[in-house]
C-alpha positions, 0 to 999 in steps of 0.5 A, spaced: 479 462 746 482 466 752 485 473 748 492 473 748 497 477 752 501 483 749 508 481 750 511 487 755 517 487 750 513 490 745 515 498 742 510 500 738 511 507 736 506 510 731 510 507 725 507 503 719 506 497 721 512 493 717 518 497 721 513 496 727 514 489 726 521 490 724 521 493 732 519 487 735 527 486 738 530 492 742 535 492 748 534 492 755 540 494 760 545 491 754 541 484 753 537 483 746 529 482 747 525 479 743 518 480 743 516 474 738 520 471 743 515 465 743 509 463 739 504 466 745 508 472 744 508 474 737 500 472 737 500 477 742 503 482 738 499 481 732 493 483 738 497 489 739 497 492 732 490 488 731 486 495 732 490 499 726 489 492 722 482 493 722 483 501 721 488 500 716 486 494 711 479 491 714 483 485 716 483 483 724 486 477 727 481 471 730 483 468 737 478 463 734 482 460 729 490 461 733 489 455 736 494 449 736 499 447 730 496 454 727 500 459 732 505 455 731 505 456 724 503 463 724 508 465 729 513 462 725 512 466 718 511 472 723 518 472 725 520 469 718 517 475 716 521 481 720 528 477 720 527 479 712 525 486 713 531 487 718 535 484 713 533 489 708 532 495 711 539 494 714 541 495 706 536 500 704 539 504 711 546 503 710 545 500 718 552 499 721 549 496 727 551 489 729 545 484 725 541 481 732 536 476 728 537 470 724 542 472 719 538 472 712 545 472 707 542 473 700 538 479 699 534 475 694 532 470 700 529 476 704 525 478 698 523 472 697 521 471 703 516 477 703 513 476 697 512 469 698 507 471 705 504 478 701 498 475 697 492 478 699 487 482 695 482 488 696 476 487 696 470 493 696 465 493 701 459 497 701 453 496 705 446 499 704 446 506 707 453 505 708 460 509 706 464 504 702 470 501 705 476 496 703 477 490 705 482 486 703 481 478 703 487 473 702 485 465 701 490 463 708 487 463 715 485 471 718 492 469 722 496 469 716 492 475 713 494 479 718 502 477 716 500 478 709 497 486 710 504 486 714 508 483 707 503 487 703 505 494 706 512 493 706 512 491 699 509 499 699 515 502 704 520 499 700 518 501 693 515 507 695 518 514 697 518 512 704 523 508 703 528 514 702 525 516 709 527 509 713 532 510 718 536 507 724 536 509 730 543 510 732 543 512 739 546 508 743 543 502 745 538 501 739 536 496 735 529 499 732 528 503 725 524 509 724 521 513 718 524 520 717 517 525 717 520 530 719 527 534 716 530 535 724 528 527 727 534 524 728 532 518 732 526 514 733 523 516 740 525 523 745 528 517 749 534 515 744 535 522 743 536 524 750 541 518 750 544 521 744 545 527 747 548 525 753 553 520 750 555 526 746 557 531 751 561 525 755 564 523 748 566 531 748 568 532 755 572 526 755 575 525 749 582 526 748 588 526 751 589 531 758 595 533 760 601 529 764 601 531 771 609 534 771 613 536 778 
């Protein structure tokens, strides 16, 4: 099977792979992006971060076993997967930003949704004259093993000190979230922060009320 295309809307940042995911929707000229915008694009994107998959868990994603009624499938979890951490990421980050995904109501319901598609096991891999590594293994198809890596380190990320490092990006525009590393990081890229920037000098020269012409 022909390796997918990465989808051209895709923002990968460096994050951990749970905001990544979260991040698949951003804005372009005031108009929302989605890169899971169909089933090609969000098996396309799981190519994208396939490389830290593999760095990360030992897992990867098989072009082999995505083909018909499983992309669909495996792209409908994925999607289901980042409308729920959006959904709770906006409560852990206070986020006062207009929801731009399904809504998931009920805290609960996104909770639900990421333990239900988290599963996997680690396994040790040791091979004769080799380093010992982790890999981890999952009963579901390597597709959905991607999706369970990505459920299994949000569980980590939001149970985990990183949760009180998760934050919105709130310069103008944006839609992403980003983990606070650094005391003075404001925002999720140097973009945003130059935006910011700029509409604080504009708020500050044009805000208030000027003086009447009078004569």
């Amino acid at each position: 099977m022909r390796r997918p295309e990465v989808p051209a809307g895709a923002t990968l940042l460096g994050e951990p792979l749970a905001v990544e995911l979260m991040n698949t929707v951003r804005m372009d000229r005031g108009d929302v992006q989605d890169a899971l915008s169909d089933d090609a694009a969000a098996v396309g994107w799981l190519y994208a971060i396939g490389d830290r998959l593999e760095a990360e868990s030992g897992g990867n994603v098989d072009s082999a076993e995505l083909h018909g009624g499983a992309v669909g499938e495996v792209a409908g979890r994925l999607r289901g997967l980042r409308d729920a951490l959006r959904r709770l990421a906006a409560e852990t980050t206070d986020d006062p930003r207009v929801p731009v995904t399904p809504a998931i109501p009920a805290r609960q319901d996104a909770i639900d949704t990421v333990n239900a598609l988290a599963p996997a096991w680690p396994e040790l891999l040791w091979p004769t004259g080799g380093e010992p590594a982790r890999a981890f293994r999952t009963s579901a198809t390597t597709g959905e093993l991607a999706i369970s890596l990505i459920a299994h380190q949000a569980v980590e990320l939001f149970a985990g000190a990183q949760r009180t490092q998760l934050r919105a990006c709130l310069a103008p525009g944006c839609l992403l979230y980003f983990v606070k590393q650094h005391p003075r990081r404001e925002w999720c890229s140097a973009v945003c922060g130059n935006r910011a920037r700029v509409a604080r000098h504009y708020h500050r020269h044009h805000s208030g009320s000027h003086p009447s012409a009078t004569g």
